[in-house]
C-alpha positions in Angstrom: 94.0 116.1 73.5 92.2 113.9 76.1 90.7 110.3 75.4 89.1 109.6 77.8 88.4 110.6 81.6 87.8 108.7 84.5 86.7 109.6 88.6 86.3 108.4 91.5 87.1 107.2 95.5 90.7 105.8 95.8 90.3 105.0 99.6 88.4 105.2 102.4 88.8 104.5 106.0 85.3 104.9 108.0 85.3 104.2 112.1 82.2 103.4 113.8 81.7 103.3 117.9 80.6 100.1 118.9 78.1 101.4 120.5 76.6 102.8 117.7 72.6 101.8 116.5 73.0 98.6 114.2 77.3 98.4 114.6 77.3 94.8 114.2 75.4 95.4 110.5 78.5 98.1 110.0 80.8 95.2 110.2 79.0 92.5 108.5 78.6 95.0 105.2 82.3 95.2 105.2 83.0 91.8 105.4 80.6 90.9 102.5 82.4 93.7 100.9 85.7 91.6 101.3 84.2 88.3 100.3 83.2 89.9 97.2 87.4 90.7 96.8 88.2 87.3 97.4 85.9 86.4 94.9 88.5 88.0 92.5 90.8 85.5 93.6 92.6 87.7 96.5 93.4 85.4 99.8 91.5 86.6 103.3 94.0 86.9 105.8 93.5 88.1 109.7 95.4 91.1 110.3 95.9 93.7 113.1 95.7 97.3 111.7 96.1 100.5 114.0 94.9 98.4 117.3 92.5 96.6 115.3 92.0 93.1 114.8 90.4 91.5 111.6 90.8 90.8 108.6 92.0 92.0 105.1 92.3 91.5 101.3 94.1 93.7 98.7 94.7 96.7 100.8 91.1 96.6 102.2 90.4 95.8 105.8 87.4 95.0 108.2 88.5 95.3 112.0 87.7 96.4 115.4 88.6 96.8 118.8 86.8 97.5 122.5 85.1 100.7 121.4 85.1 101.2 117.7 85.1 99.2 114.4 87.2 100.3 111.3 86.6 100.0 107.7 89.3 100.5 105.1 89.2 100.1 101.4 91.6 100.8 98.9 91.7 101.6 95.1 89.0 100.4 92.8 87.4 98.7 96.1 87.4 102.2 96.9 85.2 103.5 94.9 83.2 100.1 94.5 82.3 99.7 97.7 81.7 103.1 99.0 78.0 103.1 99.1 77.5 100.0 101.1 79.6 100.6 103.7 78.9 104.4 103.9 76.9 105.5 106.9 76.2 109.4 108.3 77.1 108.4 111.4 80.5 107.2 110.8 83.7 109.4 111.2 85.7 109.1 107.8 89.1 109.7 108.5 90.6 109.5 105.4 89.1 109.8 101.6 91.2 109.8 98.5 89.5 110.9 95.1 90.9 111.0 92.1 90.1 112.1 88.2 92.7 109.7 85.9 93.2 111.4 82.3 94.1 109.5 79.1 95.6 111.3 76.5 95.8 110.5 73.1 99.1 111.5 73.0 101.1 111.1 76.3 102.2 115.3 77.6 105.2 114.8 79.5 105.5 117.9 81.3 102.2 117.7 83.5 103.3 117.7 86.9 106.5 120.5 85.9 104.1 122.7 84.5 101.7 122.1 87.9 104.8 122.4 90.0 105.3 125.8 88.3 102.1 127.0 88.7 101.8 125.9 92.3 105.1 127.9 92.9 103.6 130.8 91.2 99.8 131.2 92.8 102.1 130.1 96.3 103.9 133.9 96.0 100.7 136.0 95.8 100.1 134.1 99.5 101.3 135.4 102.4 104.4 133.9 104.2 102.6 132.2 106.8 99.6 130.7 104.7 102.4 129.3 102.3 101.4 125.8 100.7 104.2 123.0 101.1 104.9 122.2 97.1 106.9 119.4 95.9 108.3 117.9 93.2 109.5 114.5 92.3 110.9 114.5 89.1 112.2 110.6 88.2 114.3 109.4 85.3 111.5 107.4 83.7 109.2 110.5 83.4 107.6 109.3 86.4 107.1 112.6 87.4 105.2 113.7 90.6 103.8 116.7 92.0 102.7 117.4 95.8 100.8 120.4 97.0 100.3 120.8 100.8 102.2 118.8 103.7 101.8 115.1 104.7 100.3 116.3 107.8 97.6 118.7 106.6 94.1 117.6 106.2 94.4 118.3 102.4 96.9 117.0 99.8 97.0 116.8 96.2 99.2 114.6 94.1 99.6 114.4 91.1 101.2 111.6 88.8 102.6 109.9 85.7 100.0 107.1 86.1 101.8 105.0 83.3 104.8 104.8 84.9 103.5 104.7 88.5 101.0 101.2 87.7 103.2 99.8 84.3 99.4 98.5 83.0 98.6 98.7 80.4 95.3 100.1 81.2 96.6 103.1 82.0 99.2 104.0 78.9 99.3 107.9 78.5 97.1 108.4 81.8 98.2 111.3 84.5 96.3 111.3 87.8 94.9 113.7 90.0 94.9 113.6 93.3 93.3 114.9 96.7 93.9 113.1 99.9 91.5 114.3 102.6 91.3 113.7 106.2 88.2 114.0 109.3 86.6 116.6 109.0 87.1 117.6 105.0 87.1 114.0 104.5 83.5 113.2 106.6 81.7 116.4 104.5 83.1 115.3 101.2 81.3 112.1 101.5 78.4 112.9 102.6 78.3 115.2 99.4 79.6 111.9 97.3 76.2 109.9 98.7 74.6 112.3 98.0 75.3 112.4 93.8 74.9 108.4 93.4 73.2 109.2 89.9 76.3 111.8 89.0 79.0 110.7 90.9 81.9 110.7 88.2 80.6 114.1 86.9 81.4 115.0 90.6 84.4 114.4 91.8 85.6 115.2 88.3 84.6 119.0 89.1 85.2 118.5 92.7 89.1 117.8 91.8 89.0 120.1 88.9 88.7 123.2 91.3 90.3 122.2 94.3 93.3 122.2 92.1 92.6 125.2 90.5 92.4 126.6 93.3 95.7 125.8 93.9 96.8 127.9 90.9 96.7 124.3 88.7 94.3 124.0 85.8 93.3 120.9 84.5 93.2 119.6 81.1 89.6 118.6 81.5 86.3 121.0 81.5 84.5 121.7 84.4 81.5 123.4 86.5 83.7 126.0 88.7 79.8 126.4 90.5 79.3 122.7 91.2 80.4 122.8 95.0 82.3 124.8 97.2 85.4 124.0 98.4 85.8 124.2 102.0 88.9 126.4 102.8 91.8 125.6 103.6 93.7 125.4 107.4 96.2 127.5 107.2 98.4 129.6 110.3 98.0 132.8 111.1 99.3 135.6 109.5 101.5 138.2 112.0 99.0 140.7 111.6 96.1 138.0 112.2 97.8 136.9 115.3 97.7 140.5 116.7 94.2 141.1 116.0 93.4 138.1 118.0 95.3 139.2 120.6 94.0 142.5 120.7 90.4 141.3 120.6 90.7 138.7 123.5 93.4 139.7 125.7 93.4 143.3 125.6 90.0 144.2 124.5 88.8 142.5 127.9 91.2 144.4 130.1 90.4 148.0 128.4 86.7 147.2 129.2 87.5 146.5 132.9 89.8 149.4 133.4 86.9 151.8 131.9 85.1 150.6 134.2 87.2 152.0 137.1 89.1 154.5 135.4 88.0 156.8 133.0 89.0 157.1 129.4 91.3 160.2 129.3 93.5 158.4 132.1 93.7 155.1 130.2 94.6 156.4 126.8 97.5 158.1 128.8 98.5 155.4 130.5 99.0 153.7 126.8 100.5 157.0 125.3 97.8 157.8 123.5 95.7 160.9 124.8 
């Protein structure tokens, strides 16, 4: 039985080319952004990040160098600042959401049970369009669940968030999950600015069927026709990679040689007449 449910952005990263209309404004929103941390009582400090210089507070950062500016912000900040520092024109390269559930009575089994379904919607995949699935199981009940590789430009985790943050704000709370990156990342929030008056309602559903799409379904309702999920990378199938070929090596060649030869010769040639 569920408490209570919360949603939203867990980080952002935004870049911005310097030569970009109003880039100096970029910047200055973050760093009123990060005065408004350090109002909280978290110390400034200049920092380089990734070839940027700047500075930074709690995990958040405001930076550039020659030909771009960067913007991170991390956790609640996330999700707190994401509207004034949000701009179409900015690349997001990475964009965590998450949907935290409080039960009433703490499951323990969550991200087994996910782990197992993962496995089991994973089979009915072919070989090569396989998910990478994890799980981290930890003497504490800290329990954790990956679905898809560091690397890919989609990731879900999902947590004991009791264990994970020991506060007491989140006692009996599991999290979901969904790290994106550029491209997935940049659409996602331009759909996020685009809900300001429904946000939570949002990425609640937005989780909600990315993981069930994963063969995971949440404890929580949800609109499976809010939004389409944008589908995932994944290589080639053998059979795939043969059509290609087919289609835009040998296709090309057949067309020549017909026009040179004709067709009974050709299908000959192939062992086909």
């Amino acid at each position: 039985m569920i408490e209570s449910l919360t949603a939203g952005i867990d980080w952002i990263t935004l870049t911005l080319s310097t030569e970009a209309h109003l880039d100096q404004e970029f910047i200055n929103k973050g760093l009123l952004c990060l005065d408004k941390i350090t109002d909280e009582g978290y110390q400034l400090e200049y920092r380089s990040l990734l070839g940027y210089e700047g500075v930074g507070a709690n995990g958040s950062f405001v930076g550039s160098r020659k030909d771009t500016h960067m913007i991170v912000f991390s956790g609640r900040h996330a999700n707190m600042f994401f509207s004034e520092v949000y701009r179409p024109d900015a690349h997001i390269s990475r964009l965590d959401v998450q949907v935290t559930v409080k039960y009433k009575v703490m499951p323990k089994r969550v991200a087994k049970e996910a782990y197992r379904d993962a496995i089991s919607e994973n089979e009915t995949i072919p070989i090569g369009r396989r998910r990478k699935i994890w799980l981290i199981v930890g003497s504490d009940g800290g329990d954790t669940a990956y679905i898809g590789s560091a690397s890919s430009d989609a990731r879900g985790r999902l947590y004991n968030k009791e264990v994970q943050s020991e506060d007491p704000l989140y006692t009996r709370c599991w999290r979901y999950e969904v790290m994106l990156r550029n491209g997935q990342a940049t659409t996602l929030s331009r759909s996020i600015q685009a809900r300001f008056g429904d946000r939570t309602k949002f990425l609640a559903d937005w989780v909600a069927i990315w993981y069930e799409k994963r063969g995971v379904t949440p404890s929580w309702t949800f609109d499976e026709t809010l939004v389409p999920i944008p589908p995932e990378k994944t290589l080639p199938t053998d059979i795939e990679r043969k059509q290609n070929w087919l289609k835009h090596q040998v296709r090309p060649t057949i067309e020549y040689l017909l026009t040179v030869r004709d067709k009974a010769a050709i299908l000959e040639l192939l062992g086909l007449s």
